[in-house]
C-alpha positions in Angstrom: -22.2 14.2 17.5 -20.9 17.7 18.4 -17.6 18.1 19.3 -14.8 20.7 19.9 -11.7 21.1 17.5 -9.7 19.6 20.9 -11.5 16.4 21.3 -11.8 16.1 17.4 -7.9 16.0 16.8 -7.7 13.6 19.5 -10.3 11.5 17.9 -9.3 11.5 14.6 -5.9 10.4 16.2 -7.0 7.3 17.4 -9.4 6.6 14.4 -5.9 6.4 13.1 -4.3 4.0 15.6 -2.0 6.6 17.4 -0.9 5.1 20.7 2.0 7.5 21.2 2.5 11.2 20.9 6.1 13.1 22.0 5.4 16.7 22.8 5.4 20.2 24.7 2.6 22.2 26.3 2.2 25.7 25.6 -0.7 28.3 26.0 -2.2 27.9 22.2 -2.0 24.2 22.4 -3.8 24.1 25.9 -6.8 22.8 24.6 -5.9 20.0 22.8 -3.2 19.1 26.3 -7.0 19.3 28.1 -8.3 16.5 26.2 -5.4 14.9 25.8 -5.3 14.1 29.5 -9.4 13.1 29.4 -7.9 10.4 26.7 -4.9 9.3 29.0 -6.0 5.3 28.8 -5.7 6.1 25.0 -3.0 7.9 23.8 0.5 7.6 25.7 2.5 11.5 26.0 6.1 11.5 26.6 6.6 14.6 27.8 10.4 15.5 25.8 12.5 17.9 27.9 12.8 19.7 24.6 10.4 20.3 21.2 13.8 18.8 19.0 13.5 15.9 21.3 10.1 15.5 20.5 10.2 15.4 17.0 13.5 13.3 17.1 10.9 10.7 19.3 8.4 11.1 16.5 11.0 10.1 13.8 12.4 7.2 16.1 9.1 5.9 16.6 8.5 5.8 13.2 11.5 4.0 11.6 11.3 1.9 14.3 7.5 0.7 14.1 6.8 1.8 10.2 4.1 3.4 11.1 3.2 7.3 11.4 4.8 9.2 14.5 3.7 12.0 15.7 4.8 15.3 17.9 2.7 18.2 19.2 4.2 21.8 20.1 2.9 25.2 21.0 2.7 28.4 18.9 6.3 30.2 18.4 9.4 29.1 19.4 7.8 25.6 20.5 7.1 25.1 17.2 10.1 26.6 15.7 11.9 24.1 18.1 10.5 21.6 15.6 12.3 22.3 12.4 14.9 20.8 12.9 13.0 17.3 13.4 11.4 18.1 10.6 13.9 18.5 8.3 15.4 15.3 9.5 12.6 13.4 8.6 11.8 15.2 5.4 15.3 14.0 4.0 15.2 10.7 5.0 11.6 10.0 3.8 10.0 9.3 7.6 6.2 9.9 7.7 5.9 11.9 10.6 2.9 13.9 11.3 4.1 17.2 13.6 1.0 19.4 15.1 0.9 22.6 16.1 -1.4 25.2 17.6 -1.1 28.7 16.7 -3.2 32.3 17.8 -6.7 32.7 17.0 -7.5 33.5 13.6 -7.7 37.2 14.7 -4.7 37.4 16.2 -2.9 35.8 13.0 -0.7 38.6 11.0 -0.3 41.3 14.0 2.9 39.9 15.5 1.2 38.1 18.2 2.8 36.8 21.1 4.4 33.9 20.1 2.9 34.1 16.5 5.0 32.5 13.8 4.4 31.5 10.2 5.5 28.0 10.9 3.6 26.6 7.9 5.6 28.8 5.6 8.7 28.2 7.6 8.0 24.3 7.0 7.3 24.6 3.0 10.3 23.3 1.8 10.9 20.4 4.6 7.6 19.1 4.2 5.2 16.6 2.5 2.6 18.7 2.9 1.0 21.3 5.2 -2.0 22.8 6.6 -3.5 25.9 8.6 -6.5 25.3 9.9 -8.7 27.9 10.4 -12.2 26.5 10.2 -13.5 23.7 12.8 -15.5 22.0 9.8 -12.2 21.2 7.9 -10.5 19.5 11.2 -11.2 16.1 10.6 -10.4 16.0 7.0 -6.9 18.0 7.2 -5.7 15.2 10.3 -6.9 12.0 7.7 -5.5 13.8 4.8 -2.4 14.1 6.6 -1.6 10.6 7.9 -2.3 9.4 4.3 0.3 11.9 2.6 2.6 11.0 5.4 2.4 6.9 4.9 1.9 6.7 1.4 3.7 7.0 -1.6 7.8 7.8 -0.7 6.8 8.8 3.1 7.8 12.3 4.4 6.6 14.6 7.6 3.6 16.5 7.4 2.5 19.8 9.5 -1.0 20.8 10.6 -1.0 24.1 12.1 -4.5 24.8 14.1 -5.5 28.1 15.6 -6.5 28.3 19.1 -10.3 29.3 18.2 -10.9 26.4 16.5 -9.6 24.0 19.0 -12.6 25.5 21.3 -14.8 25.7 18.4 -17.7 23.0 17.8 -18.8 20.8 14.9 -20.1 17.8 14.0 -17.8 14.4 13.7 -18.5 11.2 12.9 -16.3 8.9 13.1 -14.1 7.3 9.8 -12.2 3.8 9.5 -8.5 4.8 7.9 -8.7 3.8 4.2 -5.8 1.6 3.9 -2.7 2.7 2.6 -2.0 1.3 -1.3 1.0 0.7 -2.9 2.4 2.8 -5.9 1.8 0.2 -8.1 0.5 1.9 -11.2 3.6 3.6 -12.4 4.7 0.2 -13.0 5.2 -0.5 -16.6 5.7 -3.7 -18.3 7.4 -2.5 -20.9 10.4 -1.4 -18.1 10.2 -4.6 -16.5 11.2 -6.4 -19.1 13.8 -3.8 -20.1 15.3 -3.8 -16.9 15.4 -8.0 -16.6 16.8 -8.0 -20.4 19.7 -6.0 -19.4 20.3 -8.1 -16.0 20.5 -11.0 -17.8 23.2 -9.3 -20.3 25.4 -8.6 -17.3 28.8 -10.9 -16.5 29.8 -8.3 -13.5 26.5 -7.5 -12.0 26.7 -5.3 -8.5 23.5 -4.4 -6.2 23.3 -1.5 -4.3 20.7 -1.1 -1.6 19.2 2.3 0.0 16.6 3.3 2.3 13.7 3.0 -0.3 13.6 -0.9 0.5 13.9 -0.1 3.8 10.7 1.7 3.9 9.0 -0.8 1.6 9.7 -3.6 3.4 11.2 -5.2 0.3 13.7 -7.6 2.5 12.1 -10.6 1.4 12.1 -9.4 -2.6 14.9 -8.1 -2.0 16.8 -11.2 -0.8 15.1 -13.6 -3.6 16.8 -11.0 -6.1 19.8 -10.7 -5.1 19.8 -15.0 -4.5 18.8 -15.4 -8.5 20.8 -12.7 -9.8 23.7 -14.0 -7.8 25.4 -11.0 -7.4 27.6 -8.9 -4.1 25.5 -6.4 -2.4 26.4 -3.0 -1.0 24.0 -0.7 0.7 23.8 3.0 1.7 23.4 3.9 5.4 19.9 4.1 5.3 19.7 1.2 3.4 21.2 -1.2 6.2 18.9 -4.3 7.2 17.3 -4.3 3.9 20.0 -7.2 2.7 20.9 -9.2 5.8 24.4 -8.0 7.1 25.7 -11.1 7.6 25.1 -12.8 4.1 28.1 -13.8 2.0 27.0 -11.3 -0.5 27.1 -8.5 1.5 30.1 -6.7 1.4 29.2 -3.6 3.5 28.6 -0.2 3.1 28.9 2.0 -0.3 30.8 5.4 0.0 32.9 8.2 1.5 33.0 5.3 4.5 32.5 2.3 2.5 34.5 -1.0 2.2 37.1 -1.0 -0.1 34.9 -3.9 -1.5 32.3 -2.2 -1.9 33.9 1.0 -3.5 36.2 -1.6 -5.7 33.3 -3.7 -6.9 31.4 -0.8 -7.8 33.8 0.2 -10.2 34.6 -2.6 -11.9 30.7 -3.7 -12.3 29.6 -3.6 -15.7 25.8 -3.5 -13.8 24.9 -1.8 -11.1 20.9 -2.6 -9.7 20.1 0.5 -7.6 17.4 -0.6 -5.7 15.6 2.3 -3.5 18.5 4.5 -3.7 19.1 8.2 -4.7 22.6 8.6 -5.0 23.5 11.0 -2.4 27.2 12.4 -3.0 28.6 10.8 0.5 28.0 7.3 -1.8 28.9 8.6 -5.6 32.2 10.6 -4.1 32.6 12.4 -7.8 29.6 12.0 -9.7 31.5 12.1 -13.1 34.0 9.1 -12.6 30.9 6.7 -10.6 30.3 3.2 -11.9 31.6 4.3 -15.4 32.1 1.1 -16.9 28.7 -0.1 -15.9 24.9 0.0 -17.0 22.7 1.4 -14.1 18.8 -0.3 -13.7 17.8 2.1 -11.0 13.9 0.7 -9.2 12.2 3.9 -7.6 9.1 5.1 -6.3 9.9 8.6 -6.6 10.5 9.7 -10.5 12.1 12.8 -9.5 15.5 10.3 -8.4 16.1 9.2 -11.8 18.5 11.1 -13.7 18.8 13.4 -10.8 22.6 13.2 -9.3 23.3 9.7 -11.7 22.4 9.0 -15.6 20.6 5.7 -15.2 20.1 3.3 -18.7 17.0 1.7 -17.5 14.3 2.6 -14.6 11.5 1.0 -12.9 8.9 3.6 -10.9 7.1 2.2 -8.2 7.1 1.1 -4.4 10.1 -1.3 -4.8 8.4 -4.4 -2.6 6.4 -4.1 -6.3 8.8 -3.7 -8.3 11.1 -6.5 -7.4 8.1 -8.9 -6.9 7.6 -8.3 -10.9 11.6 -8.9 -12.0 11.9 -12.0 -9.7 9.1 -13.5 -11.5 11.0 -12.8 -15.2 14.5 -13.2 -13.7 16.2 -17.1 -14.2 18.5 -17.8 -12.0 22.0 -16.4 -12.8 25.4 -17.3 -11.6 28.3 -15.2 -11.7 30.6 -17.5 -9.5 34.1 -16.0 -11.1 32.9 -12.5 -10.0 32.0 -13.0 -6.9 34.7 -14.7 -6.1 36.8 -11.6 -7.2 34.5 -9.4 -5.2 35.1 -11.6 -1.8 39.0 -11.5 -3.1 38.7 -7.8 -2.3 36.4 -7.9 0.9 39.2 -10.5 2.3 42.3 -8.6 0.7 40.5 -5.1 2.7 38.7 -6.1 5.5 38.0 -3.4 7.9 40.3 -3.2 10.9 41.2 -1.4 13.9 44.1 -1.0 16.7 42.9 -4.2 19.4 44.9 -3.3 22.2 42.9 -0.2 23.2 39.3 1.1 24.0 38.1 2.4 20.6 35.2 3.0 18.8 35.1 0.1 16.6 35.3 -2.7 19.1 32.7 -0.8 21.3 30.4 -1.2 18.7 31.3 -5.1 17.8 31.2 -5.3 21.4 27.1 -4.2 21.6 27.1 -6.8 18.6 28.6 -9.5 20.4 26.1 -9.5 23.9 23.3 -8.5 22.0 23.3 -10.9 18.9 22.7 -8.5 16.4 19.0 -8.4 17.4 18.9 -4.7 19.3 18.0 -1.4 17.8 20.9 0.9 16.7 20.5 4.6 17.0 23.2 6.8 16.5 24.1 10.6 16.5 26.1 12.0 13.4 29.9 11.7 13.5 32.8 9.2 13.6 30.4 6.7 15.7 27.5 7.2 13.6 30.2 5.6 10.5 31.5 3.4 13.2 27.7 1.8 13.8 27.7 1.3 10.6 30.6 -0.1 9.5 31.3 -2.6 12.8 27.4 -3.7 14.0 25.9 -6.2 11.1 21.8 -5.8 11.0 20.0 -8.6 9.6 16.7 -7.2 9.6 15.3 -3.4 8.1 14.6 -0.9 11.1 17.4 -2.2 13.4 19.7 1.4 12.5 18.2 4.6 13.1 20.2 7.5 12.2 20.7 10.7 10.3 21.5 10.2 6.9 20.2 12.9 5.2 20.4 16.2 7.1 23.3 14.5 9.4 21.4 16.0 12.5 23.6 16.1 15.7 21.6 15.4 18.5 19.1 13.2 17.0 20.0 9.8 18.3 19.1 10.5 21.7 15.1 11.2 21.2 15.2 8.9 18.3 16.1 6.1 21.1 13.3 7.1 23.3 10.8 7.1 20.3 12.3 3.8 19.5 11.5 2.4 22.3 8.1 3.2 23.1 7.0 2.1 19.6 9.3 -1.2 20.3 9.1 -2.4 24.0 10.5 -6.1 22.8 14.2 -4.4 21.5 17.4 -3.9 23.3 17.7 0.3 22.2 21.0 1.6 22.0 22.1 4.8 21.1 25.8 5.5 20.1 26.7 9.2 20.7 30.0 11.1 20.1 30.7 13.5 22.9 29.7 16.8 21.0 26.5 15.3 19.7 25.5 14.0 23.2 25.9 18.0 24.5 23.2 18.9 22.0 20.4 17.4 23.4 21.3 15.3 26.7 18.5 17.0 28.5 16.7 13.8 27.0 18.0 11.9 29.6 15.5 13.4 32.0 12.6 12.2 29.8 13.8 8.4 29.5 13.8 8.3 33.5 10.8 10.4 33.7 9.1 7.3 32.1 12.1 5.0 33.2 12.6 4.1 29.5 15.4 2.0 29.4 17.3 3.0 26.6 21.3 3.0 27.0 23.5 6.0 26.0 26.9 4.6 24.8 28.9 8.4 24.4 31.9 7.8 22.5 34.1 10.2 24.0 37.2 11.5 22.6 36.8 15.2 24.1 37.1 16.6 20.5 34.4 16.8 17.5 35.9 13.8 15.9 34.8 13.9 12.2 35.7 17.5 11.8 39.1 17.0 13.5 39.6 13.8 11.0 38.7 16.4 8.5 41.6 18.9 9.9 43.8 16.8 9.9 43.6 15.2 6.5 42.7 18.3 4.7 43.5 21.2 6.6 46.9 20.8 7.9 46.2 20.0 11.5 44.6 23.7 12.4 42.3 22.1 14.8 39.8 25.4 14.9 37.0 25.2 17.4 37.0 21.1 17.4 38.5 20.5 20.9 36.2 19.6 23.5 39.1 19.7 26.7 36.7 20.8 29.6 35.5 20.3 32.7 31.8 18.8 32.0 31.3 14.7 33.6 29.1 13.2 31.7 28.5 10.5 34.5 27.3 13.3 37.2 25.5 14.8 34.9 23.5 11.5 34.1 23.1 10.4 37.7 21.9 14.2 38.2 18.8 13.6 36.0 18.1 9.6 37.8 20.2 7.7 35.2 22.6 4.8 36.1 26.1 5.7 34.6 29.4 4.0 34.1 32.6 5.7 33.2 34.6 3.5 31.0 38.5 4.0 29.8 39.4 -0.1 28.8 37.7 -2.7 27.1 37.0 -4.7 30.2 35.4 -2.4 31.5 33.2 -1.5 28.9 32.1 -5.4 28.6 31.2 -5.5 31.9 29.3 -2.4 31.8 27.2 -2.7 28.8 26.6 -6.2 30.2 25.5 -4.9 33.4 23.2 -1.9 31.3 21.4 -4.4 29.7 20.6 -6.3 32.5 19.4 -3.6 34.1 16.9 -2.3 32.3 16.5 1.1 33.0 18.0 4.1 31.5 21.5 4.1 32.1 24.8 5.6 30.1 28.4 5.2 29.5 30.5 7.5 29.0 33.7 5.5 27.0 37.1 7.6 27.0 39.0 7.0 23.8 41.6 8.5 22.2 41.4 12.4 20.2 43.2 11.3 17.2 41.0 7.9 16.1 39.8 8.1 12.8 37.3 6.5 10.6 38.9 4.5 7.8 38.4 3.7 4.5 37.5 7.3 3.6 37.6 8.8 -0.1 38.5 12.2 0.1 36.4 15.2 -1.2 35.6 15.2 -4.8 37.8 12.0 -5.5 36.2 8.7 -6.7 35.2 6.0 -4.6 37.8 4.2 -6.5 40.8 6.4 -4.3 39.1 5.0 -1.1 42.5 5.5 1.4 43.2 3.7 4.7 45.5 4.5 7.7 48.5 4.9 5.6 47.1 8.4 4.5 48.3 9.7 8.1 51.5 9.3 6.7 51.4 12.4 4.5 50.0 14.8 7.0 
């Protein structure tokens, strides 16, 4: 049948399942709003008070669900407003599929009103991308795209569509989604083996979890493993949920922000199993003096990881799920009993703590543990809170914490809550701001009562940018340059001005009986929790020390 370019995109989005799109109208993307509205019963639009916020939605609904989000923007600046987004998902892996209409194919090249290059722009922060400047090609370009985005390691894809050819006609016919297979190929028997020969050789084994199992959905494998190779688990940040938080294994986070259990263990491993991990620097701390005594078995879908940032002795290539699925069925069961206990020595020697008697950070986020039972969806900004979520809430289950790990976006917590929450009606969302990150984009208040989403905005407010203060006064002798925050903005008028409920909150009673009373609720609502300037987040390993020097409080004592 004979269709426009409009009604084709909008089509081919529901041939693919799309229930949800975040977005912003402009005048080159008018056509595609028109039929958009015609397919209302269809397709749900959240209307974002902002393009970032849009994208940020995209990327929420994505980790959140596992399935493709997607944003729409106008020519120019709208669709420069998504880069950011972009980007964000691009380093965390999130298949996110962000359209945008440009000028008509005449117009393309003359400096056009609101004409940008925004596939070029997008090159390096994407999967893939596409101008389309030929009705014909429509159809294929939008399936092409949601399969680059989903399969394989996942990442964000662009489609950039000139006006023209969403009025121009063609003929569709409409395609069921080829499923989406696993990398399964790259697989080779000869590295399975290797890999379970030099597990079994191991008397100090260590496993250390990242986002790749995350986005594979390799709990389950990833559980049985760790269970036969009997061996303490650490994970990145966007590796939390892979390996239930509150297993006796688990001895927390791996990094500049780790556990000292984690950092120690690592250490003195003489095997570390990197499962879905790529080494980013905020986990290795100095690259040359990581894991030293111990063999590395690094399982990966993306070849490019191995060898990259850390010399690995044995690799498997291939969606992880797969991978570990092959090891357990060669792996005997294991036990390392002496070494574990030594590892759980350390986790009890170091536990992490904080000062009780005071509204802070760390028992806010217990707190949200406590009354929600672990169960709710975490999203965070970037910041001391963001270390805070991770360190103080345990998740039991992948897609529970949604945060920036990658491009450390301020301001993505917010729309990532909303996108969150839409693809996952069923969850308590969350989203734990610091006060800086919250002014980025807390126009996205507006949206969630728009659509009275209830999400809940816990702001973490210390009137300073806490992690760069921390940093100041660590490292840079207390010169507090452009970090303090002292004015006159209230962040609870300012919530009930755009139809949110809001709590101000300066003791812990009062914060129990206000996330309490959030939740309950159910509609958007936000606290805004005074606590003091100078906390900071502890264990830390300084700046191109090894995770080994991981410091505590007592490091205040020098400055």
């Amino acid at each position: 049948m004979q269709l426009n370019g409009s009604q084709i995109l909008i089509e081919c989005l529901k041939e693919q399942g799309v229930d949800t799109v975040f977005g912003y109208p402009g005048g080159a993307i008018l056509n595609v709003y028109d039929e958009l509205y015609k397919n209302s019963d269809k397709i749900t639009h959240i209307l974002t008070s902002h393009e970032q916020g849009a994208s940020h939605a995209a990327d929420g609904y994505a980790r959140a669900t596992g399935r493709v989000g997607v944003c729409f923007a106008t020519s120019g600046p709208g669709a420069t407003n998504l880069v950011t987004g972009i980007a964000t998902a691009y380093m965390d892996s999130i298949p996110i599929v962000a359209i945008t209409c440009n000028v008509g194919v005449s117009l393309l090249g003359k400096d056009s009103f609101q004409e940008v290059d925004i596939a070029g722009i997008t090159m390096p922060i994407t999967k893939h991308n596409y101008i389309v400047k030929d009705v014909t090609k429509l159809a294929g370009v939008v399936r092409d795209a949601f399969r680059i985005a989903a399969s394989g390691r996942p990442g964000p894809v662009l489609i950039d569509i000139t006006k023209d050819v969403t009025a121009a006609k063609t003929e569709y016919e409409y395609k069921k989604p080829e499923p989406i297979e696993r990398v399964s190929d790259t697989i080779k028997d000869a590295d399975v083996e290797k890999a379970v020969e030099t597990i079994l050789q191991a008397k100090k084994p260590f496993v250390f979890v990242g986002g790749g199992a995350v986005l594979s959905g390799a709990n389950e494998e990833l559980a049985e493993f760790v269970k036969k190779l009997h061996a303490p688990v650490a994970d990145s940040l966007m590796g939390k949920g892979a390996f239930n938080g509150t297993d006796p294994l688990y001895m927390g986070m791996l990094g500049m922000h780790g556990t000292k259990a984690a950092n120690f263990g690592v250490s003195e491993c003489d095997l570390l199993v990197v499962v879905g991990a790529r080494f980013s620097d905020r986990v290795t701390g100095n690259a040359k003096k990581f894991a030293v005594d111990a063999k590395i078995v690094q399982f990966d879908i993306d070849p490019a990881e191995i060898n990259k940032n850390i010399k690995t002795d044995v690799s498997v290539i291939g969606d992880v799920k797969e991978v570990l699925k092959r090891v357990n069925a060669k792996l005997t069961q294991q036990n390392h009993d002496e070494w574990v206990a030594h590892v759980e020595e350390l986790a009890a020697k170091y536990p992490l703590t904080y000062h009780k008697d005071v509204l802070t950070g760390p028992y806010i986020v217990e707190k949200i543990y406590e009354i929600t039972k672990g169960d709710a969806i975490i999203t965070t900004e970037v910041g001391q809170h963001q270390m805070w979520a991770a360190q103080f809430y345990k998740y039991k289950e992948p897609r529970q914490l949604l945060t920036s790990g990658g491009l450390g976006t301020m301001g993505y917590g917010l729309g990532a809550s909303i996108g969150a929450k839409m693809g996952r009606r069923d969850k308590t969302v969350i989203n734990i701001a610091g006060d800086g990150c919250f002014r980025m984009n807390m126009n996205e208040i507006a949206t969630a009562t728009r659509y009275n989403i209830p999400i809940i905005e816990v702001v973490i407010n210390n009137h300073v940018l806490g992690m760069v203060r921390q940093w100041q006064t660590l490292f840079y002798g207390q010169r507090y340059s452009a970090t303090v925050l002292e004015d006159q903005v209230d962040f609870v008028k300012l919530a009930e001005a755009m139809g949110a409920k809001a709590y101000k909150v300066t003791t812990c009673e009062e914060f129990d009986a206000a996330i309490k009373d959030a939740i309950a609720l159910n509609i958007p609502c936000l606290l805004d929790c005074q606590i003091g300037k100078d906390d900071k987040v502890f264990p830390m390993v300084a700046p191109g020390a090894a995770i080994s020097e991981a410091f505590g409080e007592e490091k205040l004592l020098d400055c």
